[in-house]
mmCIF file of the C-alpha atoms, coordinates in Angstrom:
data_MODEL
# 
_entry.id   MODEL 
# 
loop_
_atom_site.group_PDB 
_atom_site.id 
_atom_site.type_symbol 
_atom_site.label_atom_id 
_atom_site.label_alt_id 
_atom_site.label_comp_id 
_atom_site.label_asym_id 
_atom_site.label_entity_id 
_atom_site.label_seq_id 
_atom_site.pdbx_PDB_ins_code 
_atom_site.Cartn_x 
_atom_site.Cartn_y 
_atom_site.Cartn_z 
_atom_site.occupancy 
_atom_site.B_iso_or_equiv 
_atom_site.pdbx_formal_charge 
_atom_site.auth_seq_id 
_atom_site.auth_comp_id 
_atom_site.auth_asym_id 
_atom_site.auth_atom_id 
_atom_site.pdbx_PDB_model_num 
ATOM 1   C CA . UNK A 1 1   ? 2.426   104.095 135.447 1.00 0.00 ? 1   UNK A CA 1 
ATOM 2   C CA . UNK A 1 2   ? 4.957   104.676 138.056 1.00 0.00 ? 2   UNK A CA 1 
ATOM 3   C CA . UNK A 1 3   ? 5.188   103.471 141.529 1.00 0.00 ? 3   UNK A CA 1 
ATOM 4   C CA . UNK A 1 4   ? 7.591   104.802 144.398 1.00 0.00 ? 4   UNK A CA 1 
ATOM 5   C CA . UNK A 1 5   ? 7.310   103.883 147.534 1.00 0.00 ? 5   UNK A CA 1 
ATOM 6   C CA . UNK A 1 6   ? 9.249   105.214 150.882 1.00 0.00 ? 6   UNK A CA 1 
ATOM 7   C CA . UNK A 1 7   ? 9.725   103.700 154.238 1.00 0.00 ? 7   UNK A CA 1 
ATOM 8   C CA . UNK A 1 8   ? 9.635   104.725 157.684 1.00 0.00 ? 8   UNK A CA 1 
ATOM 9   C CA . UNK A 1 9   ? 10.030  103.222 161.411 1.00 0.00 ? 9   UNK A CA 1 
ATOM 10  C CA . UNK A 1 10  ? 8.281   103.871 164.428 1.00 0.00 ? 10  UNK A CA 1 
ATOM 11  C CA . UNK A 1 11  ? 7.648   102.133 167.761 1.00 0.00 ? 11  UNK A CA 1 
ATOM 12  C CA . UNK A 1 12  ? 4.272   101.615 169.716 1.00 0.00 ? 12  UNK A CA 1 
ATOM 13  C CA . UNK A 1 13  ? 3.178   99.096  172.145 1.00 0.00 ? 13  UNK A CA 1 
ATOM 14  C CA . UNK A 1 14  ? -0.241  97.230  172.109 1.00 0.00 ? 14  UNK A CA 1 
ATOM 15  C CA . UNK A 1 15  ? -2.208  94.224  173.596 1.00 0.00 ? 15  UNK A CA 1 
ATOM 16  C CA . UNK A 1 16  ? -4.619  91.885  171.374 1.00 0.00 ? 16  UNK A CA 1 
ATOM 17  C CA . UNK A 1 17  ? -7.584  91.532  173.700 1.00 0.00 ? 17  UNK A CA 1 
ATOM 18  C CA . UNK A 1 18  ? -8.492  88.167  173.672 1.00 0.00 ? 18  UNK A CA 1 
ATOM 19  C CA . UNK A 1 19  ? -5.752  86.732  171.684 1.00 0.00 ? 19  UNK A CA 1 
ATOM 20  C CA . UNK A 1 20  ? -5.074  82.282  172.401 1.00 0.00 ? 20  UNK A CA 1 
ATOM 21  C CA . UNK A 1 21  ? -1.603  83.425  172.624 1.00 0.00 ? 21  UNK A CA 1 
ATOM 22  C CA . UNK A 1 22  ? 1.244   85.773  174.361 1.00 0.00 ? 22  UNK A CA 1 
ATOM 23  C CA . UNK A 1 23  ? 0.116   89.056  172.139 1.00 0.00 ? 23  UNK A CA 1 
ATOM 24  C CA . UNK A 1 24  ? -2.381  89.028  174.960 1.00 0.00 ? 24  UNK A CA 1 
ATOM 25  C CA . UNK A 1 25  ? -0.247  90.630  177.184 1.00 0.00 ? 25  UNK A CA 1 
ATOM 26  C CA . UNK A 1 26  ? 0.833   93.981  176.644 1.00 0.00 ? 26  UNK A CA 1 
ATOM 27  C CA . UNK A 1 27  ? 4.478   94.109  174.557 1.00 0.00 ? 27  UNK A CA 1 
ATOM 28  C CA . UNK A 1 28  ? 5.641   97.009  171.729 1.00 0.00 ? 28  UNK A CA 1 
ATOM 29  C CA . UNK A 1 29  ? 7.007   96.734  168.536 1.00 0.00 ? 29  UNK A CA 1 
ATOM 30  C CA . UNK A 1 30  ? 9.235   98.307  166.294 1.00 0.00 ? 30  UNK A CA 1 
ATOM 31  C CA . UNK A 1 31  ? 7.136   98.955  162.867 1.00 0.00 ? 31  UNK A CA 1 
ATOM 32  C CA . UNK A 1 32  ? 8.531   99.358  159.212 1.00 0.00 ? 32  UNK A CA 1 
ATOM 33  C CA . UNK A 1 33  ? 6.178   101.228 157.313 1.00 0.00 ? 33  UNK A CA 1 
ATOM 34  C CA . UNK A 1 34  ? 6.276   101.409 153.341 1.00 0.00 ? 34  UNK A CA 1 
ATOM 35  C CA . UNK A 1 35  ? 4.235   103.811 151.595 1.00 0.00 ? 35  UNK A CA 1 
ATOM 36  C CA . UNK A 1 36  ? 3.494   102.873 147.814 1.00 0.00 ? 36  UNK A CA 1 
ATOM 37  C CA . UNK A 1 37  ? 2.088   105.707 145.688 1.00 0.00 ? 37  UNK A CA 1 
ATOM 38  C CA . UNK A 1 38  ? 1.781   105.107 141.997 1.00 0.00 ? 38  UNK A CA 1 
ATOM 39  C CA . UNK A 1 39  ? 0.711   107.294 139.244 1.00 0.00 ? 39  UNK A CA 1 
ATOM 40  C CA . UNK A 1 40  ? 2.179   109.439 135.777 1.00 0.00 ? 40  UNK A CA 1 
ATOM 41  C CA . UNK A 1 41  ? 4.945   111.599 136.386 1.00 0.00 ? 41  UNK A CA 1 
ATOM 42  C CA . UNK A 1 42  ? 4.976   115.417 136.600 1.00 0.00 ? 42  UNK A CA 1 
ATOM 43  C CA . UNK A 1 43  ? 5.062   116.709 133.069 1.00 0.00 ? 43  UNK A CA 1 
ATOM 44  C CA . UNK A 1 44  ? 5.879   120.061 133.824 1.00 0.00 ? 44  UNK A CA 1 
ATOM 45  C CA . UNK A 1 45  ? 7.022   122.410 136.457 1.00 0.00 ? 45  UNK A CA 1 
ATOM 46  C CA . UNK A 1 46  ? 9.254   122.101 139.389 1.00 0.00 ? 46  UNK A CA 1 
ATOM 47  C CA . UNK A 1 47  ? 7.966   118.355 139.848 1.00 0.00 ? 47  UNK A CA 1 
ATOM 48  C CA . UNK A 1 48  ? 8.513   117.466 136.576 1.00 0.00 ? 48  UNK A CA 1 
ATOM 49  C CA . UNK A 1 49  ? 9.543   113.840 136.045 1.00 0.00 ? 49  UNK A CA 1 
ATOM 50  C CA . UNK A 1 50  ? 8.093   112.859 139.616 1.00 0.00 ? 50  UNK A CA 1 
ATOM 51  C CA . UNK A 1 51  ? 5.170   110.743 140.589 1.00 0.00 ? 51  UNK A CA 1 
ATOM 52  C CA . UNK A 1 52  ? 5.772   112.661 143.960 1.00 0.00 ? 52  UNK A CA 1 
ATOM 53  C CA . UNK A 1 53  ? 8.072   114.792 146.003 1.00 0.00 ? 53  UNK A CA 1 
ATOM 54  C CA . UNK A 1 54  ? 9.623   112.363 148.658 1.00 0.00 ? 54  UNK A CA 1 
ATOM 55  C CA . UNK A 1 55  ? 9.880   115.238 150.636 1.00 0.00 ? 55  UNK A CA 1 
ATOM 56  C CA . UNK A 1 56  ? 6.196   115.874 150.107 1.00 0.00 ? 56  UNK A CA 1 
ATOM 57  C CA . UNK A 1 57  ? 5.440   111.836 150.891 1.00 0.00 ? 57  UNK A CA 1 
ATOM 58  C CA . UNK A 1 58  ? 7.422   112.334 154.156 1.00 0.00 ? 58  UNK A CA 1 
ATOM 59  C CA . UNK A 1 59  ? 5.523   115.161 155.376 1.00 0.00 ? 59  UNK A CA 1 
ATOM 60  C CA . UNK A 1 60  ? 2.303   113.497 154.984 1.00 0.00 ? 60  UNK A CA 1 
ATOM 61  C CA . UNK A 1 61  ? 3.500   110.252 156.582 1.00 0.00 ? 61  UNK A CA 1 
ATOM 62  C CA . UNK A 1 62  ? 4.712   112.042 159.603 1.00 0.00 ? 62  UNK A CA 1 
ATOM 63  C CA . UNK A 1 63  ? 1.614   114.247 160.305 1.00 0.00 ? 63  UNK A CA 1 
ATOM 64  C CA . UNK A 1 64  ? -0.921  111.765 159.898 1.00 0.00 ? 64  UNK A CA 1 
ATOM 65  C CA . UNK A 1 65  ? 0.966   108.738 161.371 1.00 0.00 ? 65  UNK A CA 1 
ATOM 66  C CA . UNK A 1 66  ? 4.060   109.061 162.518 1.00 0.00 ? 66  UNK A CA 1 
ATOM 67  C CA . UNK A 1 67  ? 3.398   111.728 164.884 1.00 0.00 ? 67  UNK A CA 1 
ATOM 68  C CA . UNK A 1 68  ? 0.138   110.441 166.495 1.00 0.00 ? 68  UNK A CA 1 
ATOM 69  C CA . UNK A 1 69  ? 1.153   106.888 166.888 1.00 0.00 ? 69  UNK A CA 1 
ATOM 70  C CA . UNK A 1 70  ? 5.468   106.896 167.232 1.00 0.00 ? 70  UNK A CA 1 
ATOM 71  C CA . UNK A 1 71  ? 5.787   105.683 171.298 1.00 0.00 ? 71  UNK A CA 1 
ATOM 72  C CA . UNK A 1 72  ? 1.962   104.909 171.837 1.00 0.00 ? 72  UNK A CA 1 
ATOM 73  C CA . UNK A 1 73  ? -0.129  102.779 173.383 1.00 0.00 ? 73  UNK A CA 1 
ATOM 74  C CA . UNK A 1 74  ? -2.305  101.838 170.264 1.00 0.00 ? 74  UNK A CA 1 
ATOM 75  C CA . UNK A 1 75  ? -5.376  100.166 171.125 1.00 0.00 ? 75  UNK A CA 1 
ATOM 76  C CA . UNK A 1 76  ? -8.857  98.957  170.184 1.00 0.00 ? 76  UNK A CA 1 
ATOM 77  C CA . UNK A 1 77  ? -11.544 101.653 170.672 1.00 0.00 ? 77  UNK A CA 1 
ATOM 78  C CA . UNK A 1 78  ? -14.122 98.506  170.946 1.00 0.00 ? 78  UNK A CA 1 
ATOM 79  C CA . UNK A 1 79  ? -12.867 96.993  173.897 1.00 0.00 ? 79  UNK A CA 1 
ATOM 80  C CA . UNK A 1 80  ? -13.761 97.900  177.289 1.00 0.00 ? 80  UNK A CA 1 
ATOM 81  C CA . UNK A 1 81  ? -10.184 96.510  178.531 1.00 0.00 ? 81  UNK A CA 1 
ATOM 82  C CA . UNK A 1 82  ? -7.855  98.337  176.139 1.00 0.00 ? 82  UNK A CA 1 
ATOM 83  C CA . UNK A 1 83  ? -9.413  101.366 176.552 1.00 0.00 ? 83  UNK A CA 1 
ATOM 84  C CA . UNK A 1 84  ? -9.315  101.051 180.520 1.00 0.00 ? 84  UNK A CA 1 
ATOM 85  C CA . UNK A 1 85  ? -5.584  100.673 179.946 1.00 0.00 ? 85  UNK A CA 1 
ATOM 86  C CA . UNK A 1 86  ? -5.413  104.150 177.886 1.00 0.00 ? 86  UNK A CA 1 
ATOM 87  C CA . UNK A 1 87  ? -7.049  105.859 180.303 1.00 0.00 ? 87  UNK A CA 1 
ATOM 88  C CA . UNK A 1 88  ? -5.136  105.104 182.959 1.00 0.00 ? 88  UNK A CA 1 
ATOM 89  C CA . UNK A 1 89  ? -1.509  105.522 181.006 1.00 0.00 ? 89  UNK A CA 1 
ATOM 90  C CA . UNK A 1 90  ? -3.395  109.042 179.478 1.00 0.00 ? 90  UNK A CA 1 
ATOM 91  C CA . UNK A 1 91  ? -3.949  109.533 183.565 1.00 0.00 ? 91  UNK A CA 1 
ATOM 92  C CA . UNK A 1 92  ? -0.334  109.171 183.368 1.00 0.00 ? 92  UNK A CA 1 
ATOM 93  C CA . UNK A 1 93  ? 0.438   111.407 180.840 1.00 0.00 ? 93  UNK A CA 1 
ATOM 94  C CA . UNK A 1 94  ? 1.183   108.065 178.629 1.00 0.00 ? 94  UNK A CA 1 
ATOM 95  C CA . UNK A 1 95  ? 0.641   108.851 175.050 1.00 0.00 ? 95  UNK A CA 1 
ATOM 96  C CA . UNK A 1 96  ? -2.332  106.704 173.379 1.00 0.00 ? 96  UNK A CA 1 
ATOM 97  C CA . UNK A 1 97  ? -3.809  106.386 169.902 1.00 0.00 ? 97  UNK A CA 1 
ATOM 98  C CA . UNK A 1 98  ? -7.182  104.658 169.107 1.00 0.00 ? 98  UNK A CA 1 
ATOM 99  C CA . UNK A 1 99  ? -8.284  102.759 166.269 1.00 0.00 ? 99  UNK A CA 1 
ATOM 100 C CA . UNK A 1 100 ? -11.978 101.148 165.808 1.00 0.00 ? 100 UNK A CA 1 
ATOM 101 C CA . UNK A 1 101 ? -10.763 98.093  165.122 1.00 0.00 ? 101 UNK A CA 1 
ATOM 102 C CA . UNK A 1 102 ? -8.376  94.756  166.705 1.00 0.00 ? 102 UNK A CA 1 
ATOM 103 C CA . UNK A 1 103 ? -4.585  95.917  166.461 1.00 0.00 ? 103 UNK A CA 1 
ATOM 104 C CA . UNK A 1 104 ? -3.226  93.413  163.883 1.00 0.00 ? 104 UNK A CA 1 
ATOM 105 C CA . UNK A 1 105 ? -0.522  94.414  161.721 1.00 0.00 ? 105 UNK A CA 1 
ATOM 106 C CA . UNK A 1 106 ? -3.409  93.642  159.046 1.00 0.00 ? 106 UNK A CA 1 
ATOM 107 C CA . UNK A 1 107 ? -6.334  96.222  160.706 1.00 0.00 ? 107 UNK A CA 1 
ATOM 108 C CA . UNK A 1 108 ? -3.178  98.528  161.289 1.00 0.00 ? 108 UNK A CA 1 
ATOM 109 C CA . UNK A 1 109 ? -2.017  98.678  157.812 1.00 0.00 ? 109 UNK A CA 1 
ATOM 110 C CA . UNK A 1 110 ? -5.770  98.983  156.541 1.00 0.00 ? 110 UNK A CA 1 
ATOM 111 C CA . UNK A 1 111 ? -6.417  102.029 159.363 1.00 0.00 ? 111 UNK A CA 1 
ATOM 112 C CA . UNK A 1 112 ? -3.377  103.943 157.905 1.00 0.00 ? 112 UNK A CA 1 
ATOM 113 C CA . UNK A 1 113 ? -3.984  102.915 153.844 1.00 0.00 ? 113 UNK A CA 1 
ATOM 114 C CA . UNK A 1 114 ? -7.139  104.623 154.710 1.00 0.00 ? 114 UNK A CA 1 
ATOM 115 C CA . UNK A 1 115 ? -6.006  107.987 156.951 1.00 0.00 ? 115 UNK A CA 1 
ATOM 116 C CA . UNK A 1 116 ? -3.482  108.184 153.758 1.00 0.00 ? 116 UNK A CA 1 
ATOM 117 C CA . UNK A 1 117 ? -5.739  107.805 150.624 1.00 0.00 ? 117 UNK A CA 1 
ATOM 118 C CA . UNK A 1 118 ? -7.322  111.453 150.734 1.00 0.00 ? 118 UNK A CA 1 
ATOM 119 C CA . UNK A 1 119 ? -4.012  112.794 150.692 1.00 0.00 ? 119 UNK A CA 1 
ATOM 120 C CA . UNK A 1 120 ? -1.824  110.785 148.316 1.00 0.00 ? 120 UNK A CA 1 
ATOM 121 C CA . UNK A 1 121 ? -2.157  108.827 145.043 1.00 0.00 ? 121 UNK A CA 1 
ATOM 122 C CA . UNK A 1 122 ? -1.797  105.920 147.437 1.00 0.00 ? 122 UNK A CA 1 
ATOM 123 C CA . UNK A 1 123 ? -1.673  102.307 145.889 1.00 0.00 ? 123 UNK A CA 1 
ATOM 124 C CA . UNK A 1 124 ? -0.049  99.874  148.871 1.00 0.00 ? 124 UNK A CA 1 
ATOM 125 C CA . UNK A 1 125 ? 0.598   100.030 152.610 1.00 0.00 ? 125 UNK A CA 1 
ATOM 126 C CA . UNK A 1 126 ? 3.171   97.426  154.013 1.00 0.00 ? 126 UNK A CA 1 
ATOM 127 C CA . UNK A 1 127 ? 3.707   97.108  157.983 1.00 0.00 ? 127 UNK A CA 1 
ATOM 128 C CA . UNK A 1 128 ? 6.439   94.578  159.188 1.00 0.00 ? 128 UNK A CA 1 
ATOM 129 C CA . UNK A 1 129 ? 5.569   93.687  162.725 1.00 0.00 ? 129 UNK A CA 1 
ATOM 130 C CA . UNK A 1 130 ? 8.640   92.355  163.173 1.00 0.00 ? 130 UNK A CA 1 
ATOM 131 C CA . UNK A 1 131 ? 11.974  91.820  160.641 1.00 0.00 ? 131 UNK A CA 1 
ATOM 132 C CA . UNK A 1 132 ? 10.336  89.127  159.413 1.00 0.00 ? 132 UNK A CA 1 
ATOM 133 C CA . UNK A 1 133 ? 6.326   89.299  159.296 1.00 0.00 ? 133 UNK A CA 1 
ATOM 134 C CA . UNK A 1 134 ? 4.770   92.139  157.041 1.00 0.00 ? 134 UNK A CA 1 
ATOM 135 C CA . UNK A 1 135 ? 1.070   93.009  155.735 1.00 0.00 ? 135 UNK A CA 1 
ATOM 136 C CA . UNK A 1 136 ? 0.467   94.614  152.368 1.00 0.00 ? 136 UNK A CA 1 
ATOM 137 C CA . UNK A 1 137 ? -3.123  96.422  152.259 1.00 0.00 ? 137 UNK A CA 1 
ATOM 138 C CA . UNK A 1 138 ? -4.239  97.700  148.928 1.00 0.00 ? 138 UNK A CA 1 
ATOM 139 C CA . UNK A 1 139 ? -7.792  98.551  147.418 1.00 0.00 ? 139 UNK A CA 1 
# 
């Protein structure tokens, strides 16, 4: 069993509704993401001796979470005040993205281990929050 794993950056801002401290307010971050995917290489083919194209991870990665959430408001589809703050920045053409769920790095990393699992042999999501604070999610 192999595992390769590739990492990306992206930027979005959020607020934790609720939160005893300054993550209250609304602030961005700059987010590492590493994608894990395990499995038996390629035994044949043009993939041969390849758990997985990188080129093939990438494209995945960047349609079903780099391009929705790079530069957005993410927020908490279950609270009435986040998602008055969407609407008004999508009243001002302000790009949002929605999850059903608190935005912690840990909900965050769980959200995109699970938009990634139908399409990859996925075994691990890490999100740094910041240089220095990361969640792994795996099932």
């Amino acid at each position: 069993m192999f595992r390769v794993s590739k990492e990306f950056s992206f930027d979005m801002a959020h607020i934790l509704d609720g939160h005893d401290g300054k993550c209250r307010n609304l602030h961005g971050h700059t987010y590492k993401l590493q994608v894990e995917v395990s499995g038996d290489l390629y035994q044949q083919g043009p993939k041969k001796g390849m758990v997985i194209d990188f080129a093939d991870l990438k494209d995945i990665v960047k349609t079903l979470i780099l391009a929705p959430m790079d530069h957005a408001f993410i927020y908490d589809t279950n609270s009435e005040r986040e998602c008055r703050i969407a609407a008004l920045l999508n009243e001002l053409d302000s790009k949002t993205f929605g999850i059903p769920s608190r935005t912690t790095a840990e909900e965050m990393a769980r959200f995109i281990f699970n938009r990634l699992k139908s399409e990859l042999p996925l075994s691990a999501v890490r999100l740094w929050e910041t240089p220095t604070s990361f969640c792994e999610y795996r099932e």
